[in-house]
PDB file of N, CA, C and O in Angstrom, chain B, residues numbered from 101:
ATOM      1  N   UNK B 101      97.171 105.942 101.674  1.00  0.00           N
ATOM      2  CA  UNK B 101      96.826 106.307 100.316  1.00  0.00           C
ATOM      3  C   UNK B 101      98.059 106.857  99.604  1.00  0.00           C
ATOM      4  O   UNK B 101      98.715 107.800 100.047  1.00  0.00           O
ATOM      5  N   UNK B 102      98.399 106.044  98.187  1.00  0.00           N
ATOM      6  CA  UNK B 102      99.469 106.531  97.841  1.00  0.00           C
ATOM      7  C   UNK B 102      99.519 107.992  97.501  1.00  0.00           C
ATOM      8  O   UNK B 102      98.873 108.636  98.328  1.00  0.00           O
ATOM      9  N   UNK B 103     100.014 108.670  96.653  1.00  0.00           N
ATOM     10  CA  UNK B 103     100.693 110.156  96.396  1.00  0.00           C
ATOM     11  C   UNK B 103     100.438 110.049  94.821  1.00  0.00           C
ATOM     12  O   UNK B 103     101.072 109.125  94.312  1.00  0.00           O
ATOM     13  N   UNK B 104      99.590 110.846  93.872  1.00  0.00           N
ATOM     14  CA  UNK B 104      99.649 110.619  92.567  1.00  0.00           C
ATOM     15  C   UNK B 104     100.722 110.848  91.605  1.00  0.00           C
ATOM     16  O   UNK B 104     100.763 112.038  91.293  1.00  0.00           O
ATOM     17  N   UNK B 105     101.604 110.135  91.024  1.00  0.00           N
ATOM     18  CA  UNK B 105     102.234 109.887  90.174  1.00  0.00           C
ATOM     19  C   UNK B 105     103.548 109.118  90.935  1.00  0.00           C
ATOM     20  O   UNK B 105     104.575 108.914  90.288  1.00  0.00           O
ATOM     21  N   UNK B 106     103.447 108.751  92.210  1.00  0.00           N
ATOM     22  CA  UNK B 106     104.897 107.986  92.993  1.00  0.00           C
ATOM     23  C   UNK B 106     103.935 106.751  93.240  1.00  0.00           C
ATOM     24  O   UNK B 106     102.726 106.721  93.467  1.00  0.00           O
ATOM     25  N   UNK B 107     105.064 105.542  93.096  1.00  0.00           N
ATOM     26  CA  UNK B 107     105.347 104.402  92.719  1.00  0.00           C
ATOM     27  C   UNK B 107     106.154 103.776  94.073  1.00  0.00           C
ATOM     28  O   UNK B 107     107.116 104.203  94.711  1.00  0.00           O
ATOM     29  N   UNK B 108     105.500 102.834  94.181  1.00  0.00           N
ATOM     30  CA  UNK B 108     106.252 101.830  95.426  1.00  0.00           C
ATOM     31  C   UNK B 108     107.137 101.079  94.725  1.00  0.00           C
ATOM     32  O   UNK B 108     106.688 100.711  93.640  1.00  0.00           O
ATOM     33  N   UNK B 109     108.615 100.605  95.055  1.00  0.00           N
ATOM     34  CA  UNK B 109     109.277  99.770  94.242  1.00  0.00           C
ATOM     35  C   UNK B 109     110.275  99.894  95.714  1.00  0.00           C
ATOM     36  O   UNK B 109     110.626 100.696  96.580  1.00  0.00           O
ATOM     37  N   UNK B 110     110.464  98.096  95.158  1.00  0.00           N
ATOM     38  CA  UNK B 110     111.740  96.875  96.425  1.00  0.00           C
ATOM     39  C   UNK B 110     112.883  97.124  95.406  1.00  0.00           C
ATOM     40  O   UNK B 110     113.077  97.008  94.196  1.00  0.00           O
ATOM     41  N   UNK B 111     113.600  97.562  96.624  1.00  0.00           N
ATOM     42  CA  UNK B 111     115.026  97.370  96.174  1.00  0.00           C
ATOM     43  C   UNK B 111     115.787  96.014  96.855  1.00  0.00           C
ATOM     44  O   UNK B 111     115.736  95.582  98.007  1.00  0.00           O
ATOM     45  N   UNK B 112     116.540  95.504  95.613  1.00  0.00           N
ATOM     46  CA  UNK B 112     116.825  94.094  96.290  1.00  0.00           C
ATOM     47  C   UNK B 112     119.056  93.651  95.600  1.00  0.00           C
ATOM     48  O   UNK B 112     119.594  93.760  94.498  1.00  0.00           O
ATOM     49  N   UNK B 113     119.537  93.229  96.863  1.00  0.00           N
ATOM     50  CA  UNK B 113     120.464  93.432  96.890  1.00  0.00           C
ATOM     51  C   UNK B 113     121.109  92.819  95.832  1.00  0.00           C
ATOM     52  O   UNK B 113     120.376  92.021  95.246  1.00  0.00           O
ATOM     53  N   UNK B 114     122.347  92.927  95.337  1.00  0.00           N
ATOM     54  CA  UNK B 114     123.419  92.576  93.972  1.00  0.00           C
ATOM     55  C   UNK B 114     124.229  91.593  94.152  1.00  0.00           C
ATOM     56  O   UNK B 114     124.755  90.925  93.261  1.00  0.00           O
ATOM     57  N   UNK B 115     124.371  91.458  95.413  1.00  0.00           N
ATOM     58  CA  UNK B 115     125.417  90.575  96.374  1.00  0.00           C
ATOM     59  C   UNK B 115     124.709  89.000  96.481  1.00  0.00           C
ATOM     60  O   UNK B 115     124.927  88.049  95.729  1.00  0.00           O
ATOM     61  N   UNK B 116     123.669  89.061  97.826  1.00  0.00           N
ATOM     62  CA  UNK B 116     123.055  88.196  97.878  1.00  0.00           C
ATOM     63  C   UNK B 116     121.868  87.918  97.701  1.00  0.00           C
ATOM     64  O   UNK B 116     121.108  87.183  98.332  1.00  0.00           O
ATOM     65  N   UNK B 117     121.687  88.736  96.525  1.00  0.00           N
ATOM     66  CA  UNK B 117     120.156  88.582  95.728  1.00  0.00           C
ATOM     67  C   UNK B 117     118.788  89.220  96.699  1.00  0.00           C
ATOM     68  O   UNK B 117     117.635  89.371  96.296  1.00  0.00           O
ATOM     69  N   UNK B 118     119.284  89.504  97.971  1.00  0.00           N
ATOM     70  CA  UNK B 118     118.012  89.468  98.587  1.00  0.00           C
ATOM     71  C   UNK B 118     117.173  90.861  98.533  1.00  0.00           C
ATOM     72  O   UNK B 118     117.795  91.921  98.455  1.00  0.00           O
ATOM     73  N   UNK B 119     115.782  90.847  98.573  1.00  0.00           N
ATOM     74  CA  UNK B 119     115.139  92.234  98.784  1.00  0.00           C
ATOM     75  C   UNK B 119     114.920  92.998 100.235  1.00  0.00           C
ATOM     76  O   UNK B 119     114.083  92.642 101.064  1.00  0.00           O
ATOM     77  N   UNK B 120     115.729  93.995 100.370  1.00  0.00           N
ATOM     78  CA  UNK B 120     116.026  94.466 101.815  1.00  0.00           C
ATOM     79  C   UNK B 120     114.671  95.569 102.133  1.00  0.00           C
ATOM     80  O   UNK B 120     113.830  95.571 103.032  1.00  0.00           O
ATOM     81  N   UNK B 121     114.915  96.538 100.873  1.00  0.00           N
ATOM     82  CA  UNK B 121     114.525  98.155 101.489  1.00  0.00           C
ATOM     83  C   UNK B 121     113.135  98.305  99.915  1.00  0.00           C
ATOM     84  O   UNK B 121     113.236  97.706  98.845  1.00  0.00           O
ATOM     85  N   UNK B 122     112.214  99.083 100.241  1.00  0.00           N
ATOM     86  CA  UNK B 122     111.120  99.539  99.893  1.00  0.00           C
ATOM     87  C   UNK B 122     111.163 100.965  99.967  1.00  0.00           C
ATOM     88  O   UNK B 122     111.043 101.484 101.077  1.00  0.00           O
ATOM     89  N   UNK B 123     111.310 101.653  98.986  1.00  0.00           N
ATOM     90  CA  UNK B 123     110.610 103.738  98.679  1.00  0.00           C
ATOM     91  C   UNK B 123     109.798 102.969  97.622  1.00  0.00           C
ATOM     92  O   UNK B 123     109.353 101.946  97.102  1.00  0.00           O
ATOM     93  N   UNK B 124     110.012 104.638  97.754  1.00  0.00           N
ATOM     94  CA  UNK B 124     109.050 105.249  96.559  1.00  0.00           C
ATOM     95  C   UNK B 124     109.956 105.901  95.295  1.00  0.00           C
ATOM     96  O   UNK B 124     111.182 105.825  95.375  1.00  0.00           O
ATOM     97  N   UNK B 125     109.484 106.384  94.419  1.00  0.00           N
ATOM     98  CA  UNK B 125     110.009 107.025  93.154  1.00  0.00           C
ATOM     99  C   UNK B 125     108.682 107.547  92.284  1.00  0.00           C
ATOM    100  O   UNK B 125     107.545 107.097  92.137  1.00  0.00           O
ATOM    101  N   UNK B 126     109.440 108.804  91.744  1.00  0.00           N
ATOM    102  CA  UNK B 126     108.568 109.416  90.523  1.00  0.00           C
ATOM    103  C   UNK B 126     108.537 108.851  89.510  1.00  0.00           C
ATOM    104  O   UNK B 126     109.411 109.193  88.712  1.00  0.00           O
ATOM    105  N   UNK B 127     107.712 107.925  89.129  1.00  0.00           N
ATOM    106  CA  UNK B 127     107.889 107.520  87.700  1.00  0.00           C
ATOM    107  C   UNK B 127     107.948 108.167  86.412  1.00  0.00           C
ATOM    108  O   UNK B 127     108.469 107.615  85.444  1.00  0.00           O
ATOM    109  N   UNK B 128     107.241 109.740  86.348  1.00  0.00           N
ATOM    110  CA  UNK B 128     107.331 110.711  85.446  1.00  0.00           C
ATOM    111  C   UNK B 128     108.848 111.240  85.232  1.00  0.00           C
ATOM    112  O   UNK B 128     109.134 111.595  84.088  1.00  0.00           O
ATOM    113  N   UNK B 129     109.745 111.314  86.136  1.00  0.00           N
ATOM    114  CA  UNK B 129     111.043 111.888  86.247  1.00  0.00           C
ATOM    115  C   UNK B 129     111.950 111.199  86.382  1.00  0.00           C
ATOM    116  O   UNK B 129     113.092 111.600  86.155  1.00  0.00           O
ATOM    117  N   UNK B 130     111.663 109.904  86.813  1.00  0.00           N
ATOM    118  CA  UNK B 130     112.914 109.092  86.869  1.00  0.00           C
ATOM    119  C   UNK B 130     112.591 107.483  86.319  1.00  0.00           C
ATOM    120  O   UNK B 130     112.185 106.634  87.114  1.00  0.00           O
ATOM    121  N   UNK B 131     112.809 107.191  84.943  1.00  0.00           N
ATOM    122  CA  UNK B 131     112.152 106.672  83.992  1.00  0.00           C
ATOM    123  C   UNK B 131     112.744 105.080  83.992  1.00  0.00           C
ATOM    124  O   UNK B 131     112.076 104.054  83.868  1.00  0.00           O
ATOM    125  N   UNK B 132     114.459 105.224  84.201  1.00  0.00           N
ATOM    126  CA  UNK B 132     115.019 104.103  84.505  1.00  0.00           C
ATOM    127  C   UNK B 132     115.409 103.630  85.974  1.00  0.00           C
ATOM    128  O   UNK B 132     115.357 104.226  87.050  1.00  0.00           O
ATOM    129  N   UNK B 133     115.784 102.450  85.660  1.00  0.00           N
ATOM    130  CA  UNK B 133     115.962 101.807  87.838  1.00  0.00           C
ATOM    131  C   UNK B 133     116.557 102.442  88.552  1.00  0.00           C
ATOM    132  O   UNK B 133     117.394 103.313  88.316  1.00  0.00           O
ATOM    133  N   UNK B 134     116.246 102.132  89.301  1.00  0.00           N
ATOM    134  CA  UNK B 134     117.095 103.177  90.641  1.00  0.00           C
ATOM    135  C   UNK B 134     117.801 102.050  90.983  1.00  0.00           C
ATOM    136  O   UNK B 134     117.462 100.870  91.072  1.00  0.00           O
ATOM    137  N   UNK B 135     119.209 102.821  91.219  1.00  0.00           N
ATOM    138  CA  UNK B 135     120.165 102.529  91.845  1.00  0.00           C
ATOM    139  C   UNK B 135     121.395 102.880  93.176  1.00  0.00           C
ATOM    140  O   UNK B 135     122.443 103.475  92.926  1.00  0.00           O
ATOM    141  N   UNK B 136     121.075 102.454  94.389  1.00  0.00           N
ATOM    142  CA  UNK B 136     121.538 102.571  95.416  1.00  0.00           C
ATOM    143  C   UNK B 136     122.243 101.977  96.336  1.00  0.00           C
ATOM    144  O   UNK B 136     121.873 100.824  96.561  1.00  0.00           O
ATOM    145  N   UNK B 137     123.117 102.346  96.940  1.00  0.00           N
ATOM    146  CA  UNK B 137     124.284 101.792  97.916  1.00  0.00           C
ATOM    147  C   UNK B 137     123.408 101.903  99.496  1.00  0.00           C
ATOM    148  O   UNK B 137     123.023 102.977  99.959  1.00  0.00           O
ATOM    149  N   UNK B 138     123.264 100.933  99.981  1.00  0.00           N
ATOM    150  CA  UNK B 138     122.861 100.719 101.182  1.00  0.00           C
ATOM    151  C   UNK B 138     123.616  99.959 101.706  1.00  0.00           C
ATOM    152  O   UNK B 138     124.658  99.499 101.239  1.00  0.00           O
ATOM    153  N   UNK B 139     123.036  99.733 102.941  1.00  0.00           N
ATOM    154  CA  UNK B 139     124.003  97.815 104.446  1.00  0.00           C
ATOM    155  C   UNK B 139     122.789  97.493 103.509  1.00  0.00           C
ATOM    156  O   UNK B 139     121.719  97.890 103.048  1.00  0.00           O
ATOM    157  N   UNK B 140     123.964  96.225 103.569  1.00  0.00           N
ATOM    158  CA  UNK B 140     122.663  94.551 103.636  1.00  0.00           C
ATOM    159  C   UNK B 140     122.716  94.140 105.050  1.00  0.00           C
ATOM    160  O   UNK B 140     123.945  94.169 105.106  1.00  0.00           O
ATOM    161  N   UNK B 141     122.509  93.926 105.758  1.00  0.00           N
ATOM    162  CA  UNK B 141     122.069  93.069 106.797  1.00  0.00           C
ATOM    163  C   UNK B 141     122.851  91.775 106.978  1.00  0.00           C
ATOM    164  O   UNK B 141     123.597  91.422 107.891  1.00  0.00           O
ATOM    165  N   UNK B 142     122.433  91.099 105.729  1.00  0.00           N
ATOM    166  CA  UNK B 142     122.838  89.578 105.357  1.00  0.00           C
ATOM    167  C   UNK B 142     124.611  89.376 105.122  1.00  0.00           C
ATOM    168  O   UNK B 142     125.290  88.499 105.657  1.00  0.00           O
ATOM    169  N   UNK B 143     125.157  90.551 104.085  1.00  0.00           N
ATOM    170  CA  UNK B 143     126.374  90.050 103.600  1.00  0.00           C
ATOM    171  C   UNK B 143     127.509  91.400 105.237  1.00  0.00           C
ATOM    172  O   UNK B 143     128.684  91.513 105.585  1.00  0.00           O
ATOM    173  N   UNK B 144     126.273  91.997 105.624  1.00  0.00           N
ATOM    174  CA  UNK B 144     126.862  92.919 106.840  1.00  0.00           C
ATOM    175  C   UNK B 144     127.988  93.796 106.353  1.00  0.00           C
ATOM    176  O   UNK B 144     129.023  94.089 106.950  1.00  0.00           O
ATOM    177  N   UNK B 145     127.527  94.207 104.978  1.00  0.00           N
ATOM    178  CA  UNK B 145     128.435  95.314 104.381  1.00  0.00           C
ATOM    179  C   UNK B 145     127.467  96.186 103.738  1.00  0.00           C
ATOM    180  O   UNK B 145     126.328  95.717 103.711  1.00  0.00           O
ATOM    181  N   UNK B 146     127.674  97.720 103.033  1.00  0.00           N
ATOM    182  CA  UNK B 146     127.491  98.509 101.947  1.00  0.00           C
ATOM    183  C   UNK B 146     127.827  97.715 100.885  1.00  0.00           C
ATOM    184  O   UNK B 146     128.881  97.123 100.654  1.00  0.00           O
ATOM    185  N   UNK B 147     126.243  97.807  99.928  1.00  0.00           N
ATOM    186  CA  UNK B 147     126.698  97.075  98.605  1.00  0.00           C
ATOM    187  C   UNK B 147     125.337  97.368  97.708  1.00  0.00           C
ATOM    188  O   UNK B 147     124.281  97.682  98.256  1.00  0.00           O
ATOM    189  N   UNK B 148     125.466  97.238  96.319  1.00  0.00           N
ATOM    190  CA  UNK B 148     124.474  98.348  95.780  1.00  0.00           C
ATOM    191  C   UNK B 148     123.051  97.353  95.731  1.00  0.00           C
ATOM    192  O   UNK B 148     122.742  96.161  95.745  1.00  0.00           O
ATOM    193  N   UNK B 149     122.543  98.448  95.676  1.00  0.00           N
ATOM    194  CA  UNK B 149     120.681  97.542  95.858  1.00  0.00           C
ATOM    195  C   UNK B 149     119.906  98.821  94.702  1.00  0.00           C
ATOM    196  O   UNK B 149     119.864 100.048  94.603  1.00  0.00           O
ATOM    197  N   UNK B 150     119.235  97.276  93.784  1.00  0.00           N
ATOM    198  CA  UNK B 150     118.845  97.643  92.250  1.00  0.00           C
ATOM    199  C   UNK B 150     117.176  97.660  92.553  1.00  0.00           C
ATOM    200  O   UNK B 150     116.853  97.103  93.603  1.00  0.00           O
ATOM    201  N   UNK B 151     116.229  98.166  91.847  1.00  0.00           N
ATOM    202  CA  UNK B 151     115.116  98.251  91.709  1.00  0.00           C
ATOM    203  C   UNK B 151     114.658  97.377  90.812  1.00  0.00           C
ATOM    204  O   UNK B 151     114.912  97.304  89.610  1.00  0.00           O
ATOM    205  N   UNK B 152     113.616  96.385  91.815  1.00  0.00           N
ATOM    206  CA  UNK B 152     113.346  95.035  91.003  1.00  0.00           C
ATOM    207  C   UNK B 152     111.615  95.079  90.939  1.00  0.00           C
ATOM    208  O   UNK B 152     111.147  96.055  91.526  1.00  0.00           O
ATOM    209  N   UNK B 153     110.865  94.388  90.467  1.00  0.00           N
ATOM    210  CA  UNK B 153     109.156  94.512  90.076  1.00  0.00           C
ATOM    211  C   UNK B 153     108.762  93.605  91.481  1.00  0.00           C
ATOM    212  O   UNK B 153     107.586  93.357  91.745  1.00  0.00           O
TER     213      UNK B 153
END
C-alpha cells in the first residue's frame, strides 16, 4: 500500500535510453523531475538517469 502523497516514478537512463531504477518522490515538494547519477548496467558506467511517466 502506497504512502499518501508519494508517487512511484522510473527513472530511465540519458545514455542508452533505457529504464533501470524505480523510487518514490513527494509530489507536494518536489514539483519538477528528478534527476540522478546512478551505474547503468548496460553502458557499465555512472551516467544521469531522468524521471520519465
Amino acid at each position: 500500500m502506497a504512502r499518501q502523497g508519494r508517487e512511484i516514478i522510473t527513472l530511465q537512463c540519458t545514455e542508452c535510453k533505457r529504464r533501470n531504477y524505480s523510487t518514490t518522490k513527494n509530489k507536494r515538494t518536489m514539483t519538477e523531475k528528478v534527476e540522478m547519477k546512478k551505474f547503468c548496467r548496460h553502458d557499465r558506467k555512472h551516467t544521469v538517469h531522468r524521471e520519465v511517466k
